[in-house]
N, C-alpha and C positions, 0 to 999 in steps of 0.2 A: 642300609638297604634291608629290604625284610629277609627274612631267612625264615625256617623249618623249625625255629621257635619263638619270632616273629608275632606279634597279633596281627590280625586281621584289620583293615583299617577300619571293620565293622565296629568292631568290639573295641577297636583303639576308640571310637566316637564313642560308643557308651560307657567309655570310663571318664573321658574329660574332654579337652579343645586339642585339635588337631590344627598346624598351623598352612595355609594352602602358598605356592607360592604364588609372585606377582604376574605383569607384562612379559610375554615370551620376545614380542615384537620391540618395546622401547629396548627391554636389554640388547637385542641385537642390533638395533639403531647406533647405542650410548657406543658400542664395543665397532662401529664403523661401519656397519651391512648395512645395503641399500635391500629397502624393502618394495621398491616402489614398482609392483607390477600386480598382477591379477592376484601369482599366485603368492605373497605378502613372505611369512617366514618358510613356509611349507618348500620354497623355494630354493632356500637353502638345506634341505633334507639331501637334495641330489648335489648343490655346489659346495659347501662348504659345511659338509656335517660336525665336523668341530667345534663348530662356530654353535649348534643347538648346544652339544654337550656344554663346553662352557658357560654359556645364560644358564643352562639347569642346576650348575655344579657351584654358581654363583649365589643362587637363591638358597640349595642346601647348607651354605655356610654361612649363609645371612642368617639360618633360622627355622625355614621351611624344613617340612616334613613329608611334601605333598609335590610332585612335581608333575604338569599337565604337560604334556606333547605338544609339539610343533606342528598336530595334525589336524589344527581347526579348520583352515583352509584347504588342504589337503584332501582333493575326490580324486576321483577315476577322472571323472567327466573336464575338472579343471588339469587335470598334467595330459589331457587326452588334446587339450587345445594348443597345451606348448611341445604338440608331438609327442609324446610319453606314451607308450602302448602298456597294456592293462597290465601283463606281469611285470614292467617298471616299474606303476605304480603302486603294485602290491607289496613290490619289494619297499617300495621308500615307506607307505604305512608301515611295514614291519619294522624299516628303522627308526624309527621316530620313536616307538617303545625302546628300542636295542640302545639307543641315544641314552635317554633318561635312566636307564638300568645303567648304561656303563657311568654315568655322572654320581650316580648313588653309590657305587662302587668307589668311584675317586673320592667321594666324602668319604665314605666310610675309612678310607686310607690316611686320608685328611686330620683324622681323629674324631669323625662326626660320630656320634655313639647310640641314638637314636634310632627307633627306625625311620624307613624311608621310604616311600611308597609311591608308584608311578600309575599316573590315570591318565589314557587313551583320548584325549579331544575328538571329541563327537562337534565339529560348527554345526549350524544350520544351511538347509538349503540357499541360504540366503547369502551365505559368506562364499559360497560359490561361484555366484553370481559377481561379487566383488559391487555392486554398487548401492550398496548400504541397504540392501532391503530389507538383510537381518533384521534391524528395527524398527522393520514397518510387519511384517507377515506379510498375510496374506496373498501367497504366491498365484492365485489360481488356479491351485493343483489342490488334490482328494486327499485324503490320508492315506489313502491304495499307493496314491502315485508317487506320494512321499515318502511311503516306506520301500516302493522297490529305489528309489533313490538313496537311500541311507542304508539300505540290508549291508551290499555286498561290501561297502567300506568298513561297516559295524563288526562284520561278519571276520575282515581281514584283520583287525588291531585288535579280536576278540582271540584272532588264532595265535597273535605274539604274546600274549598271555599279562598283558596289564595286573595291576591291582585291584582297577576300577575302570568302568567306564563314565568320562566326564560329557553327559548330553548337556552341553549348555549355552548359552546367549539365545535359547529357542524363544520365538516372539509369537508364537500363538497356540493355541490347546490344537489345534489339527495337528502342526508338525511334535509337538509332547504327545499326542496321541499317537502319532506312525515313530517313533523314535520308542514308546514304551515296546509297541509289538515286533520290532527288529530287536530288542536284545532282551526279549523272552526264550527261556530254554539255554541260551548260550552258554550258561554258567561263570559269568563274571559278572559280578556286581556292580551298578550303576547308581549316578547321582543327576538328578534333572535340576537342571536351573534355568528358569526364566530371564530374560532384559525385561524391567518392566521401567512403566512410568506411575509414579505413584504407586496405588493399590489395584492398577491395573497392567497385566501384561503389551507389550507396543501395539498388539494389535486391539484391544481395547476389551479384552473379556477379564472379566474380577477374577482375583487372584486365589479368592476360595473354589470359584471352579474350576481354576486353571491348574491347583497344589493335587485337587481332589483326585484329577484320574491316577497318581500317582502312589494314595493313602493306600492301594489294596497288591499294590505290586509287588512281588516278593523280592521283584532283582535290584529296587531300588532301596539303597539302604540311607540317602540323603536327598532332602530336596532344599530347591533354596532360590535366588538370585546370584546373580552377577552382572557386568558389564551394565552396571547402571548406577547414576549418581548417589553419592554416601546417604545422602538425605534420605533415599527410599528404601534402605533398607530395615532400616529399625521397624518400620506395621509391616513389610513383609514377611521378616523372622518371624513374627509374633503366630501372621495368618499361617505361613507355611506348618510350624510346629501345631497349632492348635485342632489344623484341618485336618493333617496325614498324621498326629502325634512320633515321626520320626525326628531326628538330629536334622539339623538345617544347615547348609551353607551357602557362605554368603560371601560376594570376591568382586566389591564394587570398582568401579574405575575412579580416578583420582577428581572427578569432578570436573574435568574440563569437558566439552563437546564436539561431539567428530562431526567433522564438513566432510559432506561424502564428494560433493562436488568438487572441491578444492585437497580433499583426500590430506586432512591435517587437522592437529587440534587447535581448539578454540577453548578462551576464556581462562580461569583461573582454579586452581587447585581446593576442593572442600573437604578432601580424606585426611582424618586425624585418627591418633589412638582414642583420645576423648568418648567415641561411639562405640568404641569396643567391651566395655564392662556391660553395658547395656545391650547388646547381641548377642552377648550369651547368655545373659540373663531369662532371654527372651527365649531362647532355644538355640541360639548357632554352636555350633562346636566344631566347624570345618570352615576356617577363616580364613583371607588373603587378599589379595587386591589383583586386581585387570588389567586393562589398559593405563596407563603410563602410572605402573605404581611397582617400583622399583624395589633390587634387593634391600638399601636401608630402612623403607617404611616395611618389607617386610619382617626386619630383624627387630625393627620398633614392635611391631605387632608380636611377635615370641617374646620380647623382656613383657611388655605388658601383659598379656595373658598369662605368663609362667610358663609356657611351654617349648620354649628352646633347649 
């Protein structure tokens, strides 16, 4: 866990690879939790919070360095629909930091000797909604309207005092744009990742202008992908570093494709260590895997970089 002599996971990025961990969701799946409602793991934040700590404290021991919250799905507006009145789910954003802190803790007890560092899940307005528009964008909505939607959550996981703030699976430069201006001034450090296809973000705008609003923001100390197939990361890293010259991360999913309609994966697995020499080559240095990419490919990915 970080401590008062601790690096920053700024400065931990510009010394070398920091390792991110995997699936918050398959973990809780493989360990027997039904995720199958709106609000996915965030769900378990109020039933079984043991059950986050665990997945978190599972990845630290595979290898991880990095551990992202159970708060991607996690709004006001989504536990306001399973009844949850606003100081509930204030309270649950604040555990979902309290979670991951206490799981760095039991690593560290563990013999984990490392630091350990816990980033805030920012989802998109889209994971909200629960029916896959994350990777489509294009909600209809302003940048105005998307950031009074993102303030007060950004605002709440900013006040339990994270490492980082993780904006990510964002599918278009509107909501990257209303996600830079909510965690302006807050004083916690932020990483923006796009889901993109190809060398475009889901909603279809190129990814040099998509990296760009991000190259002048002081609070962003990472930008990058995630939740998208192994294949598209490699010209990603490349444009992301080139365009904002910051550290990149990069946290693809294991290659298979989610049926939103039928709400389950499809096809078969393309994430290896094989593409990992060449991501950081490229610029990545904040590495891990997504959706159904588990603690042992993550503890694959720490032998192979060296950084376990």
């Amino acid at each position: 866990m970080t401590s008062d002599t601790s690096p920053s996971l700024a400065d931990a990025l510009a010394a070398g690879t920091v390792v991110l961990d995997g699936g918050m969701s398959n973990q809780l799946e493989s360990a027997g939790h039904d995720l199958s409602d709106e609000l996915w793991s965030a769900r378990l934040l109020a039933e079984r919070p043991e059950a986050v700590t665990e997945a978190h404290l599972a990845y630290f021991r595979a290898g991880a360095s990095v551990a992202i919250t159970a708060s991607y799905q996690a709004t006001f507006e989504g536990f306001g629909k399973r009844g949850i009145d606003r100081a509930e789910a204030a309270r649950l954003l604040a555990l979902s930091v309290d979670l991951a802190r206490t799981a760095a803790r039991q690593a560290a007890d563990a013999g984990v000797r490392r630091p350990l560092w816990v980033a805030a899940s920012v989802g998109p307005y889209g994971a909200m909604l629960a029916d896959g528009s994350e990777y489509r964008g294009r909600y209809g909505l302003g940048v105005a309207e998307l950031e009074r939607f993102h303030r007060p959550r950004i605002e709440t996981l900013a006040a339990a005092a994270p490492d980082v703030l993780a904006l990510e699976t964002v599918p278009d430069t509107d909501e990257a744009a209303a996600l830079l201006r909510a965690v302006r001034g807050l004083g916690v450090p932020a990483w923006l990742s796009y889901t993109v296809d190809g060398r475009r973000t889901r909603a279809g705008q190129p990814l040099e202008e998509a990296f760009a609003l991000a190259a002048d923001a002081e609070e962003v100390i990472a930008v990058g992908v995630n939740c998208c197939a192994p294949g598209d990361v490699g010209p990603a890293v490349e444009i992301a570093a080139r365009v904002t010259g910051k550290p990149v991360v990069a946290y693809p999913n294991s290659g298979e494709g989610w049926d939103a309609d039928a709400r389950a994966w499809r096809g078969g697995t393309t994430f290896g260590t094989t593409q990992l020499t060449a991501w950081r080559e490229a610029g990545a240095r904040l590495i891990g895997g997504c959706c159904r990419v588990g603690p042992e490919s993550i503890g694959e990915i720490a032998r192979t970089l060296g950084a376990a």
